[in-house]
N, C-alpha and C positions, 0 to 999 in steps of 0.2 A: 504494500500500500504506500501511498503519497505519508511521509511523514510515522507520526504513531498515532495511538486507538486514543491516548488522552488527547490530541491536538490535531485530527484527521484533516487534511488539506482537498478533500476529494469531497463528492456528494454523496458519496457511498455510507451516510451515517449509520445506516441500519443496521449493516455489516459492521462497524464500529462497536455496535451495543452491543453486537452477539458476542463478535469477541472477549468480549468486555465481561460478559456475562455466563461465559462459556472458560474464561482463564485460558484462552491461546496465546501462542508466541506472537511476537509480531516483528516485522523487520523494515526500518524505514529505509526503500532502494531508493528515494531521491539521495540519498548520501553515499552510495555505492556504484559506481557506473560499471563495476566489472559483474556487481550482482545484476543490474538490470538488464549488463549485453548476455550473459551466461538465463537467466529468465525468458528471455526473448528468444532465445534456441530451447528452449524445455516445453514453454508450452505453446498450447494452440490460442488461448484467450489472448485477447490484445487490448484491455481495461485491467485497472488494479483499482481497489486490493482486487486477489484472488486468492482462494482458502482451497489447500491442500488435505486430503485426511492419507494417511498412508502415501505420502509420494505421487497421489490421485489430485488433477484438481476435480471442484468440484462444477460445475458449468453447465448449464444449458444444452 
């Protein structure tokens, strides 16, 4: 995701609360650019956040 779950940068708040409310990791890739080009060969989604369970994401 944009940022972290306490200060979410994105519209995705609702996904924020689950987090929130669920005690998941979270990892802000605006501060990583080697995590976001290595994300962007992993998955197929092309918006963040995106919520993985097992190495799966989970998507539409």
């Amino acid at each position: 995701m944009k940022d972290t779950p306490s200060k979410p940068k994105c519209g995705f708040k609702t996904t924020v609360k689950f987090l929130r409310d669920h005690q998941m990791s979270s990892l802000d890739i605006s501060s990583d650019e080697q995590v976001r080009q290595r994300l962007k060969k992993f998955s197929i989604l092309l918006t963040y956040p995106q919520l993985y369970v097992k190495g799966k994401p989970l998507a539409d």
